[in-house]
PAFI-237125 format. One record per atom (N, C-alpha, C): residue number from 0; residue in one letter; chain; y, z, x. Coordinates in nm, 4 decimals. Each point is the difference from the previous one (the first is absolute). Layout:
N
SITE pado volum kemar       c2       c3       c1
SITE  NUM     A     A        Y        Z        X
...
***
This chain:
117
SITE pado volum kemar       c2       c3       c1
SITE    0     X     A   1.0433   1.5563   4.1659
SITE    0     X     A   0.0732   0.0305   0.1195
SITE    0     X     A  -0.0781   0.1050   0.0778
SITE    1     X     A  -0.0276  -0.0156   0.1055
SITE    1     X     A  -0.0826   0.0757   0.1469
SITE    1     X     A   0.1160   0.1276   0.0571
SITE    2     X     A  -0.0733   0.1019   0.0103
SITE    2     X     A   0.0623   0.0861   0.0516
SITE    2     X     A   0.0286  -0.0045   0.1199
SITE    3     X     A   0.0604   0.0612   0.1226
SITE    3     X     A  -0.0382  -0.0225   0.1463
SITE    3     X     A  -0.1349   0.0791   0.0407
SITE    4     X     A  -0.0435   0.1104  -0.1020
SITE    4     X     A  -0.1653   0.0345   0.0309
SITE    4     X     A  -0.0714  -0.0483  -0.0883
SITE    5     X     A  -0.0346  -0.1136  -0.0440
SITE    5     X     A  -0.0594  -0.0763  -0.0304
SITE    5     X     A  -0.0150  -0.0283  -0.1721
SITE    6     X     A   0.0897   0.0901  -0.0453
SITE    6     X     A  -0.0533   0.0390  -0.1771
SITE    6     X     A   0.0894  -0.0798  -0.0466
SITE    7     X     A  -0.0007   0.0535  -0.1379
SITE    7     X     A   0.1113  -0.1307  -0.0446
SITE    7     X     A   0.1268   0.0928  -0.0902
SITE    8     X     A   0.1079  -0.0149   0.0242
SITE    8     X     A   0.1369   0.0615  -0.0491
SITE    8     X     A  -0.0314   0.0417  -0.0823
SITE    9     X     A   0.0738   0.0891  -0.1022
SITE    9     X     A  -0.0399   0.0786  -0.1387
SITE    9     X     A   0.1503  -0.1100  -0.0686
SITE   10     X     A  -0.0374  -0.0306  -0.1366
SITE   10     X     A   0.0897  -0.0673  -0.0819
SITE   10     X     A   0.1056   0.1273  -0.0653
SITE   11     X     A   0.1185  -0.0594  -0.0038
SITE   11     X     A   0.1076   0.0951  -0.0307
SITE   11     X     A   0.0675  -0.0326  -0.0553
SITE   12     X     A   0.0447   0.0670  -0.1310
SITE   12     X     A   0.0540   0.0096  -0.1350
SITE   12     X     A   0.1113   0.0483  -0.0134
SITE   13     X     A   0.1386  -0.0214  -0.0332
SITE   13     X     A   0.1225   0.0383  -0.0149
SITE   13     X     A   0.0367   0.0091  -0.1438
SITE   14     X     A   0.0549   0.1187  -0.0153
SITE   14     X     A   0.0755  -0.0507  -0.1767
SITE   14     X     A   0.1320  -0.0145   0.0484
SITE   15     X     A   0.0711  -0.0370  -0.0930
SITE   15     X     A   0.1577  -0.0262  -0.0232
SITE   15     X     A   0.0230  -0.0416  -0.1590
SITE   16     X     A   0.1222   0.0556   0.0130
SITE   16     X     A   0.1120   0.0248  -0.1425
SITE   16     X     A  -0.0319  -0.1782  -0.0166
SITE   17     X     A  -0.0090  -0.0669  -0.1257
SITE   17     X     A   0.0979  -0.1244  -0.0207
SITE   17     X     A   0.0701  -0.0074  -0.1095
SITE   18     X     A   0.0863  -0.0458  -0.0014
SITE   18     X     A   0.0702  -0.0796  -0.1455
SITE   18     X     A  -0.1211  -0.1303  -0.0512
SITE   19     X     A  -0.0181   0.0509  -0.1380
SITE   19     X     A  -0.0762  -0.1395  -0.0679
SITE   19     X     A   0.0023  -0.0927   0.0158
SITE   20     X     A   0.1493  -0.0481   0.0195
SITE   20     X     A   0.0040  -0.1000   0.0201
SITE   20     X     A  -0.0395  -0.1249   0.1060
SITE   21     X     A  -0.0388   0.0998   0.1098
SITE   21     X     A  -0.0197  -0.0832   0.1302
SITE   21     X     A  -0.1174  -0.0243  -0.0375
SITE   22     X     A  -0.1055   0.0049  -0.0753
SITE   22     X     A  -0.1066  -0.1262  -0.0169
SITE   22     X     A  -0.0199  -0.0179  -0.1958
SITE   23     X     A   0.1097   0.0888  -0.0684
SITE   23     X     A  -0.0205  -0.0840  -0.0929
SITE   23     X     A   0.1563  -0.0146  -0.1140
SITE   24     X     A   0.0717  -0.0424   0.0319
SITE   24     X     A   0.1414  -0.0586  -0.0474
SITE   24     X     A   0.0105   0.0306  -0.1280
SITE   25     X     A  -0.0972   0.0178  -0.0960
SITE   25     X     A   0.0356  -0.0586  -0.1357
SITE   25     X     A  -0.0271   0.1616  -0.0656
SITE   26     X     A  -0.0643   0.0909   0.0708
SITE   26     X     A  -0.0262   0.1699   0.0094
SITE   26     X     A   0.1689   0.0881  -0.0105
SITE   27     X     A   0.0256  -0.0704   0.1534
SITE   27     X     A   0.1503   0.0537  -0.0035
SITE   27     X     A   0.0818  -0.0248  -0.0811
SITE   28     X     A   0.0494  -0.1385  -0.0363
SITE   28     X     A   0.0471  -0.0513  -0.1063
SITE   28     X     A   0.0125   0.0763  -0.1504
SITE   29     X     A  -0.1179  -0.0114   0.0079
SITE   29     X     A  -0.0727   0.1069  -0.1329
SITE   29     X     A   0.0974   0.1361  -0.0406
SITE   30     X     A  -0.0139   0.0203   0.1130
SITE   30     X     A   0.0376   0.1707   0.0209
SITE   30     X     A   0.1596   0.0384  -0.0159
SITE   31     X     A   0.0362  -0.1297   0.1074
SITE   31     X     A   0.2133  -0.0006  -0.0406
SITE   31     X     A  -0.0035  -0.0044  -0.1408
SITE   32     X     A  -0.0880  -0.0985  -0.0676
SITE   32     X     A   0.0673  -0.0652  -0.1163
SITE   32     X     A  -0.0249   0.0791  -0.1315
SITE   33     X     A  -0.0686   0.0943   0.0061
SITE   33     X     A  -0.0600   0.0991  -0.1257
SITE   33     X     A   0.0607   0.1309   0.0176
SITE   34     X     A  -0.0268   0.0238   0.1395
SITE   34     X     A   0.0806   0.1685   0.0418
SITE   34     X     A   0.0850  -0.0305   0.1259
SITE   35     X     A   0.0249  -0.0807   0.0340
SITE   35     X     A   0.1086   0.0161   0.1089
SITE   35     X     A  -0.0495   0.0871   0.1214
SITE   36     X     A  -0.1637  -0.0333   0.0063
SITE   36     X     A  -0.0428   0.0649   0.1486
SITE   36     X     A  -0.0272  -0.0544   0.0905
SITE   37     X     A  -0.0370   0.0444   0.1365
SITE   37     X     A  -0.0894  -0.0979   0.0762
SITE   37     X     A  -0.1168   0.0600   0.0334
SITE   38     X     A  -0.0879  -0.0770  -0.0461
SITE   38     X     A  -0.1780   0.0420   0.0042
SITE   38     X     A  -0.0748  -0.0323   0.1654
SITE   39     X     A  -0.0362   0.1645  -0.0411
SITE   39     X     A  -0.0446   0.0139   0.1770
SITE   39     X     A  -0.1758  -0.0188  -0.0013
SITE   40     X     A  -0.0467   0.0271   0.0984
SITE   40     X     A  -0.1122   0.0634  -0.0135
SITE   40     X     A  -0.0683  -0.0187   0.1927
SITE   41     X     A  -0.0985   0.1047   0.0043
SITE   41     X     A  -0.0492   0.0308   0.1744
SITE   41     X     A  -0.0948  -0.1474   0.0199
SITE   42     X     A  -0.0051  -0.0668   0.0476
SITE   42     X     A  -0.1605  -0.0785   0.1053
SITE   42     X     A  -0.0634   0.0401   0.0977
SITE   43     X     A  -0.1223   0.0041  -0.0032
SITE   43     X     A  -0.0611   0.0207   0.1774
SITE   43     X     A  -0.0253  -0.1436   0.0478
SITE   44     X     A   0.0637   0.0060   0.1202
SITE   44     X     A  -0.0212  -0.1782   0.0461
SITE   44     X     A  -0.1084   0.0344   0.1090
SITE   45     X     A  -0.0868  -0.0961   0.0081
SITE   45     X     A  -0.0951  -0.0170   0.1029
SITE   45     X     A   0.0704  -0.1684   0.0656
SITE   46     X     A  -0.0035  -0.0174   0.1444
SITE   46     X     A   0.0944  -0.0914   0.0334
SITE   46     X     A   0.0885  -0.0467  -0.0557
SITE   47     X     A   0.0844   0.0527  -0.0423
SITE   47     X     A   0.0894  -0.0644  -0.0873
SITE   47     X     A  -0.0161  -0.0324  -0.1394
SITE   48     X     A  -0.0806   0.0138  -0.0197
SITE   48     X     A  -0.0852  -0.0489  -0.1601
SITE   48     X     A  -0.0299   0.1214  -0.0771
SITE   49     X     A   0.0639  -0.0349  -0.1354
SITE   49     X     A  -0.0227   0.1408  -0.1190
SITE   49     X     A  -0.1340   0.0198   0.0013
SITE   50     X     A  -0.0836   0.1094  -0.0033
SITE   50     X     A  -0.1078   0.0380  -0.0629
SITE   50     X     A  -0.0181   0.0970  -0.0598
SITE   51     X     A   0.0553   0.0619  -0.0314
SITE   51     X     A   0.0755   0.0928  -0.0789
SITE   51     X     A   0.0802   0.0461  -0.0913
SITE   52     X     A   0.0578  -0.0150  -0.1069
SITE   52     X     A   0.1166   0.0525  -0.0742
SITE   52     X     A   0.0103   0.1193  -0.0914
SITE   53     X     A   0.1233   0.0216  -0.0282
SITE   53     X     A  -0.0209   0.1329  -0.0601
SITE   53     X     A   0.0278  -0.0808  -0.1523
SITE   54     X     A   0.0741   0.1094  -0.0927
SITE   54     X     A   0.0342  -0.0268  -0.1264
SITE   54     X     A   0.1441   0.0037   0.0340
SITE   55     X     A   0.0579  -0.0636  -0.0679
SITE   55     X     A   0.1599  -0.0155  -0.0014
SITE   55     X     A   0.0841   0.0918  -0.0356
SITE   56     X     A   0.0955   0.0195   0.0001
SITE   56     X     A   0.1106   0.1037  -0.0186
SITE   56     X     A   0.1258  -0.0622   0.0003
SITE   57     X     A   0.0846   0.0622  -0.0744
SITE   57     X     A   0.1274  -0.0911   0.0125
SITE   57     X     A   0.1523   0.0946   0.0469
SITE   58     X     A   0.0659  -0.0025   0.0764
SITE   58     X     A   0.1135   0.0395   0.0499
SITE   58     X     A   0.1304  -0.0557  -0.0438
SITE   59     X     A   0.0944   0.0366  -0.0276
SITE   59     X     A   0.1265  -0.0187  -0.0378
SITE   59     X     A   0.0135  -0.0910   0.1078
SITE   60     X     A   0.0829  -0.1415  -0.0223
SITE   60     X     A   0.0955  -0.0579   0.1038
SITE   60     X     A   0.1589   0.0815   0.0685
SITE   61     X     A  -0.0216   0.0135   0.1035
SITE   61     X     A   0.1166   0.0774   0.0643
SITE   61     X     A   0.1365  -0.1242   0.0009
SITE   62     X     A   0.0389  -0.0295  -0.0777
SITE   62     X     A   0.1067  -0.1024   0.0014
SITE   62     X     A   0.0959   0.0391   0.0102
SITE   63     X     A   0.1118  -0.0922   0.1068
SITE   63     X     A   0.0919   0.0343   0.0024
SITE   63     X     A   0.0911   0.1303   0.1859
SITE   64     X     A  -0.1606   0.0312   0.0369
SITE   64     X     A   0.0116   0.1306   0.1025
SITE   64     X     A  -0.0293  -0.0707   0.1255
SITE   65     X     A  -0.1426  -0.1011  -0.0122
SITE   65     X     A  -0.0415  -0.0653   0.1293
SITE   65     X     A   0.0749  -0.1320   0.0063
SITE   66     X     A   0.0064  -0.0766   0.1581
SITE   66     X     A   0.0023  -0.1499  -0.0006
SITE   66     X     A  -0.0825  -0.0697  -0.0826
SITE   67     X     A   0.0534  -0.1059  -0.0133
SITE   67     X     A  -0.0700  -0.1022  -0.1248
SITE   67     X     A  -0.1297   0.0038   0.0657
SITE   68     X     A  -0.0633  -0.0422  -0.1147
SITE   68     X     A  -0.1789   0.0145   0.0742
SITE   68     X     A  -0.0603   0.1097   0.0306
SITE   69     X     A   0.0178   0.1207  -0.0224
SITE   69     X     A  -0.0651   0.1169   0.0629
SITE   69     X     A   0.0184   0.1010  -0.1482
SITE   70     X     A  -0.0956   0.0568   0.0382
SITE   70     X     A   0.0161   0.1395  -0.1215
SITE   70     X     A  -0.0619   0.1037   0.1013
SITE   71     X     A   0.0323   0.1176  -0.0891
SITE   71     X     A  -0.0437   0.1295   0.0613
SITE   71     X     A  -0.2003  -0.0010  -0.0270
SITE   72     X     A  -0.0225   0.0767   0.1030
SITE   72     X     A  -0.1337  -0.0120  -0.0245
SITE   72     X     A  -0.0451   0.1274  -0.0948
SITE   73     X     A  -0.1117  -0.0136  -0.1020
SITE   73     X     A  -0.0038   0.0993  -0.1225
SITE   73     X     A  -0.0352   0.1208   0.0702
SITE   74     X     A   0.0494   0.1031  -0.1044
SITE   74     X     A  -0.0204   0.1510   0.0635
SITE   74     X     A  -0.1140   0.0718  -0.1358
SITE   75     X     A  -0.1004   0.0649   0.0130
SITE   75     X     A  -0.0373   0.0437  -0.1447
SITE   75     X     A   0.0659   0.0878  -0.0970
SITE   76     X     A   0.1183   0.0430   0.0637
SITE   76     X     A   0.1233   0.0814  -0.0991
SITE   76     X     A   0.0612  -0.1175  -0.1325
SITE   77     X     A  -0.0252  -0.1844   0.0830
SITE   77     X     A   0.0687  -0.0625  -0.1193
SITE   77     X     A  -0.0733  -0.0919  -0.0333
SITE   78     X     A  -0.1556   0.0244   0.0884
SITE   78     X     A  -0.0828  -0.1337  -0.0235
SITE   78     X     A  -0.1260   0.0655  -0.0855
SITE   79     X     A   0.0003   0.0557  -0.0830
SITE   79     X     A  -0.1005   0.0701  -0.0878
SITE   79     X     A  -0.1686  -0.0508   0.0360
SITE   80     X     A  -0.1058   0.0648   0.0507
SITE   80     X     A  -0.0791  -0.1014  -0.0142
SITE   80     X     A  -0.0315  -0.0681   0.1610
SITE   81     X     A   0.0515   0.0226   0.0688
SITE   81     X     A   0.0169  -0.0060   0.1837
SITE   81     X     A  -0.1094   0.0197   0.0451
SITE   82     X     A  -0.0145   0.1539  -0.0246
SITE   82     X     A  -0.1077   0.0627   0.0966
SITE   82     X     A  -0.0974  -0.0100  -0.0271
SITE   83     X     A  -0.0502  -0.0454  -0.1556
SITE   83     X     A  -0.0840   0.0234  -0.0540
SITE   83     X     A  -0.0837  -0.1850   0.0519
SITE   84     X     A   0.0883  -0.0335   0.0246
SITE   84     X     A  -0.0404  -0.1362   0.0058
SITE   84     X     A  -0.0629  -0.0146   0.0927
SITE   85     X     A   0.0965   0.0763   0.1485
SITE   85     X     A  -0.0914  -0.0181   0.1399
SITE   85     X     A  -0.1348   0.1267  -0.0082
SITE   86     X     A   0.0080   0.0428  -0.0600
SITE   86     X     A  -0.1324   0.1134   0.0044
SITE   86     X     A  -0.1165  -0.0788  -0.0680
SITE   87     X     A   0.0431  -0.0965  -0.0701
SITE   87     X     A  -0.1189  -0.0706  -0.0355
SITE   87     X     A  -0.0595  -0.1074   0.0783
SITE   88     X     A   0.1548  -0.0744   0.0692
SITE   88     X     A  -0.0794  -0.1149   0.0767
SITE   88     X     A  -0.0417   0.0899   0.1346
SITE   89     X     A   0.0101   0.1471   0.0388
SITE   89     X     A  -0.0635   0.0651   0.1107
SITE   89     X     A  -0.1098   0.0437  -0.0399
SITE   90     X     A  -0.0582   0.0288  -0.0874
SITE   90     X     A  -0.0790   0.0227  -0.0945
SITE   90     X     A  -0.1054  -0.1008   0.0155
SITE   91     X     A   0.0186  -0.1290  -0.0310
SITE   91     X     A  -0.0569  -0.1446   0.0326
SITE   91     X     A  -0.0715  -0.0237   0.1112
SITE   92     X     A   0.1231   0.0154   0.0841
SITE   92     X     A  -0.0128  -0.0651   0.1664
SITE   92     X     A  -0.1299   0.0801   0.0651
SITE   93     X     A   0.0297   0.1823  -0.0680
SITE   93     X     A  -0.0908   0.0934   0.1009
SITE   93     X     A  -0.1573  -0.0437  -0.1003
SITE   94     X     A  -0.0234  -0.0427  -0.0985
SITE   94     X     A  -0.0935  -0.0049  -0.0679
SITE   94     X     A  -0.0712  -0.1076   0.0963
SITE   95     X     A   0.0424  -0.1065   0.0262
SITE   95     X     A  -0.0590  -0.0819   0.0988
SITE   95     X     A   0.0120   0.0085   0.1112
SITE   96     X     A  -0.0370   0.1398   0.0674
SITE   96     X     A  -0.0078   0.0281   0.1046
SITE   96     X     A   0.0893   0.0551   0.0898
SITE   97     X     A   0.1216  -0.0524  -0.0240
SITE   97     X     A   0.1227   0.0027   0.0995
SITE   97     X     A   0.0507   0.1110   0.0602
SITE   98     X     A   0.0260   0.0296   0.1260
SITE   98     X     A   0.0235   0.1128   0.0509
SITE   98     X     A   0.1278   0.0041   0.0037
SITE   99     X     A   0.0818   0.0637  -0.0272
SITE   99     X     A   0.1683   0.0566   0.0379
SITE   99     X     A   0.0246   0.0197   0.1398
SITE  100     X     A   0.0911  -0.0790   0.0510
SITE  100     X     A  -0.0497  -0.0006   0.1819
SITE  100     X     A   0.1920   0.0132   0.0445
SITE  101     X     A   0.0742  -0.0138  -0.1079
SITE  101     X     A   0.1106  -0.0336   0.0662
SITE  101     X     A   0.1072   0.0058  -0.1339
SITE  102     X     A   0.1499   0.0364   0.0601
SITE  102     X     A   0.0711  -0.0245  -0.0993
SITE  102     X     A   0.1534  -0.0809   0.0632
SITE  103     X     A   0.0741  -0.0810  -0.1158
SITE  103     X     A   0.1194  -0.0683   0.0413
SITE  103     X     A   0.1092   0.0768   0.0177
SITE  104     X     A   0.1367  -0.0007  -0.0172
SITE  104     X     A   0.1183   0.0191   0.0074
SITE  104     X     A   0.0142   0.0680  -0.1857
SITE  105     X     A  -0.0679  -0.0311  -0.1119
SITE  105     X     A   0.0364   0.0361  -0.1105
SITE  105     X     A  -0.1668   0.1035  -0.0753
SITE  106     X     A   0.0484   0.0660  -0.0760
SITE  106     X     A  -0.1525   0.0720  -0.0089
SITE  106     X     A  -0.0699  -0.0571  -0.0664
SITE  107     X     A  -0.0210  -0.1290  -0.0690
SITE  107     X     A  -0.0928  -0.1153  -0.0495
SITE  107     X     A  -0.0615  -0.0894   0.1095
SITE  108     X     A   0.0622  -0.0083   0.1111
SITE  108     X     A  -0.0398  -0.0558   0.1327
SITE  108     X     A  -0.0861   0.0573   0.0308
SITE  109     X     A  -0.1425  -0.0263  -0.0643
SITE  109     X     A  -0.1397   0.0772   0.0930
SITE  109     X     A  -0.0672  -0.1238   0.0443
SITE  110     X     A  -0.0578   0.0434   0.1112
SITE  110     X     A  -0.0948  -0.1486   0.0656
SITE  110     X     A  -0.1533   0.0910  -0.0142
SITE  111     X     A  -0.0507  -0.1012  -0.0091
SITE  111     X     A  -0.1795   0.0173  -0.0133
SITE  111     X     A  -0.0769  -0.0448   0.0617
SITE  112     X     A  -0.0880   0.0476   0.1035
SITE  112     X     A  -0.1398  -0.1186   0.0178
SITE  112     X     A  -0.1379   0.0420  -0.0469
SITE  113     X     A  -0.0243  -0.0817   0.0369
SITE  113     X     A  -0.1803  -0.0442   0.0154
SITE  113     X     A  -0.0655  -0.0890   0.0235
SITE  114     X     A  -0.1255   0.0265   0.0600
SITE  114     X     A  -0.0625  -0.0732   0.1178
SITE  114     X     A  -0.0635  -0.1345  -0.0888
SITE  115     X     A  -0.0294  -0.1226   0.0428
SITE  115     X     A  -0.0067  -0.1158  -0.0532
SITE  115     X     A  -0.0867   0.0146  -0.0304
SITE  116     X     A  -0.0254  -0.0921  -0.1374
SITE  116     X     A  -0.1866  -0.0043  -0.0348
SITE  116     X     A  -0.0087  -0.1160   0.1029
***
């Protein structure tokens, strides 16, 4: 992609929280069925696409408090193992270069760039 002065865009990296389960079903599963958790863990997506992950962690299911379908999102007071997780996949991201350029609405919401090979 062309800049309007002629260079080419810098590529940009987002993390976000997920539940396991949204790309692997049988993780989460796992997790209700042994401890009754739900297994989290951070991604950095480059267009939309994981390139990134952290190590997993698992959070209590908030049952019973939210509408069906929703849980509380983990806090590291009950998600043991949280912070430690995103310090590694930030850890990762800056190892290959990535600059910290931006942050979301939650303090795991950091965006990153760098300039294309």
């Amino acid at each position: 992609m062309e800049t309007s002065s002629g260079g080419t865009a810098p590529q940009t990296l987002s993390v976000e929280l997920e539940d396991v389960a949204t790309r692997s079903w049988w993780k989460s599963a796992l997790g209700l069925l042994t401890t009754q958790t739900q297994m989290w863990h951070f991604v950095g997506l480059l267009e939309d696409r994981p390139v990134y992950e952290s190590p997993t962690f698992a959070a209590p299911y908030s049952w019973g408090r939210l509408p069906l379908g929703r849980t509380m999102l983990p806090q590291e007071e009950w998600a043991p193992g949280m912070q430690q997780a995103l310090e590694e996949l930030r850890a990762a991201i800056r190892e290959d270069g990535w600059v910290e350029c931006g942050h979301g609405a939650h303090p795991w919401e950091d965006v990153y760039s760098r300039p294309r090979a």
